[in-house]
C-alpha positions in Angstrom: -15.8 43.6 -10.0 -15.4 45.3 -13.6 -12.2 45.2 -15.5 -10.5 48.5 -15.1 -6.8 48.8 -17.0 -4.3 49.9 -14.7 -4.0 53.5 -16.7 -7.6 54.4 -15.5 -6.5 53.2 -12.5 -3.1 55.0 -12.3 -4.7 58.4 -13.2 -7.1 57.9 -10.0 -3.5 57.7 -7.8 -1.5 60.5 -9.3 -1.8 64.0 -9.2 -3.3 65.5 -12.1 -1.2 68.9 -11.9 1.8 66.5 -11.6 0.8 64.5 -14.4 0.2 66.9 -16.6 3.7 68.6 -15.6 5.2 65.1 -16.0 4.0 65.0 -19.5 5.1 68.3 -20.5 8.5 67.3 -19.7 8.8 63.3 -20.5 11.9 61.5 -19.3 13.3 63.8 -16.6 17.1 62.7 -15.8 17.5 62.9 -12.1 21.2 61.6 -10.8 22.8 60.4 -7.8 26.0 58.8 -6.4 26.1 56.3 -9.7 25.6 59.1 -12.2 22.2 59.5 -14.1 19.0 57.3 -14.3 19.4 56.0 -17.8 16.7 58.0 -20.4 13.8 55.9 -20.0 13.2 56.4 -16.2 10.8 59.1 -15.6 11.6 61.1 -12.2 9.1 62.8 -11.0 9.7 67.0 -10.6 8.3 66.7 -7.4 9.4 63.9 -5.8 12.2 64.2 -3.0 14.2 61.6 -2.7 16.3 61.2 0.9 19.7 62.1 1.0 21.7 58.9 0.1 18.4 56.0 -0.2 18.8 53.8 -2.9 16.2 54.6 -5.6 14.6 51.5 -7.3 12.9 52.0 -10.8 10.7 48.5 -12.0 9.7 48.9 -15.8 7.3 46.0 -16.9 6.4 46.1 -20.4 3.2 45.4 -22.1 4.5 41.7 -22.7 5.5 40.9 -19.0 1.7 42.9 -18.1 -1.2 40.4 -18.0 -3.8 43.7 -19.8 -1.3 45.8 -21.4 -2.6 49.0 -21.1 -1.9 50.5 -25.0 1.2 51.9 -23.5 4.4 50.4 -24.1 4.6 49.6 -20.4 4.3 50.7 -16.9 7.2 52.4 -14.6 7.6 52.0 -11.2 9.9 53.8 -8.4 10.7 52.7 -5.6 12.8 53.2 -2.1 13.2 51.5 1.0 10.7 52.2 3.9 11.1 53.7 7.1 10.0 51.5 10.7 7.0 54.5 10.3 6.1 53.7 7.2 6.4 49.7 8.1 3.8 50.4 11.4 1.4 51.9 8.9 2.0 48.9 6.5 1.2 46.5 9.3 -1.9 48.4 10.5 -3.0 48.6 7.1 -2.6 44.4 6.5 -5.0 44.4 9.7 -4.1 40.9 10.9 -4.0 39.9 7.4 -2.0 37.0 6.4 1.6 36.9 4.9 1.0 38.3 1.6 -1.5 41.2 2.8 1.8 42.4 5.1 4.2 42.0 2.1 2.1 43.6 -0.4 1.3 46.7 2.5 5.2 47.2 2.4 5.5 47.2 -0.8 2.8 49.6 -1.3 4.4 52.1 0.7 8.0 51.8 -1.3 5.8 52.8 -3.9 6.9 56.1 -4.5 5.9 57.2 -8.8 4.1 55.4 -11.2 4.2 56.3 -14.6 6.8 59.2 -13.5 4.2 60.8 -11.0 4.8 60.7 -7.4 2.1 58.4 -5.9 -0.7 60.8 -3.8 -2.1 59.0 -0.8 -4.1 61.7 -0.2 -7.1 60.1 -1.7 -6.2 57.3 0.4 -5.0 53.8 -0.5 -8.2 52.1 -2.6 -6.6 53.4 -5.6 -3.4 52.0 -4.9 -4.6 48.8 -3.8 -7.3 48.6 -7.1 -3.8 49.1 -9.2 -1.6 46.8 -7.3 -4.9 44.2 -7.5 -4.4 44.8 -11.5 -1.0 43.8 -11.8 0.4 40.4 -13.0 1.5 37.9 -10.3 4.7 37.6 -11.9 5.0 41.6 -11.3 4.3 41.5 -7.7 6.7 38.7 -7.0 9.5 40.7 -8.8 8.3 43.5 -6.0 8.1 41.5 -3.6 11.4 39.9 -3.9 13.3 43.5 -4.3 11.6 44.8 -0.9 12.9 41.8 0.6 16.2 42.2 -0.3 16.8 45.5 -0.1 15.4 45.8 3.4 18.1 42.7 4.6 22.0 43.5 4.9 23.7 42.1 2.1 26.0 39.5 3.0 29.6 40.9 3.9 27.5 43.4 6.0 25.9 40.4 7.7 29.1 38.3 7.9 30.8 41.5 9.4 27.8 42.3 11.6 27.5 38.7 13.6 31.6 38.1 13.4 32.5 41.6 15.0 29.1 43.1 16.4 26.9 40.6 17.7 27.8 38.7 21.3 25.4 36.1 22.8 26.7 34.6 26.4 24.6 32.6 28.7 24.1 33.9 32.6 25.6 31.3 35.0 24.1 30.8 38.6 26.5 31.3 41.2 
């Protein structure tokens, strides 16, 4: 397999039109409930976002990436999935073990790279070649958010099995 950096590998996933559009305008400020995204996030023009979904933005710099890439770092938004999107995920593992599953999720929170929306229209070997090109210690830090933020925290989970949850056991009679 030849060494590809994840820029040439991120330009085969994005939208040309939207990248060039992205440039054109660099650091787009998009806000929500909290406010703005601070200045560095780049929010793609044409991305919608779901009415009230957290949005996640991962920045690893060229120190934390295993072949920086000659740009200062790479940028990452994500949000949580939908059970749709999970079915695809789990299709897409095939029978795969854990980490093809957990990566296949993760893929599909994937929403802009680079501030670009992510085009699965060309279908998902560019996506997996980039995700293949990033740093272990990356994908665990994207692993670790998708878990999280598709679990209840813990006052919703405390609340959940103290006032929402009954088991009771059927007796013969």
């Amino acid at each position: 397999m030849s060494e590809v950096s994840i820029g040439e590998v991120a330009d085969q996933i994005i939208d040309p039109a939207a990248a060039e559009a992205a440039m054109l305008d660099d650091g787009i400020v998009a806000t929500d409930a909290q406010g703005a995204f601070p200045p560095w996030v780049m929010m793609p023009m044409d991305l919608v976002v779901p009415p009230g979904v957290p949005v996640t933005v991962m920045e690893f710099t060229a120190e934390m990436m295993r072949r920086p890439t000659g740009s200062k770092s790479v940028q990452m938004l994500f949000w949580p999935i939908t059970v749709k999107e999970e079915y695809l995920a789990h299709k897409r593992a095939r029978g795969g073990g854990e980490y093809e599953t957990i990566d296949e999720l993760c893929k599909l929170a994937l929403r802009a790279i680079d501030g670009v929306k992510v085009d699965w229209t060309k279908g998902a070997a560019p996506i997996n070649q980039f995700w293949m090109n990033l740093p272990i210690q990356c994908v665990k830090q994207i692993r670790n958010w998708f878990a999280q933020v598709h679990m209840m925290d813990q006052e919703h989970q405390i609340d959940f099995f103290a006032n929402h949850f009954v088991v009771r056991t059927a007796v013969g009679g």
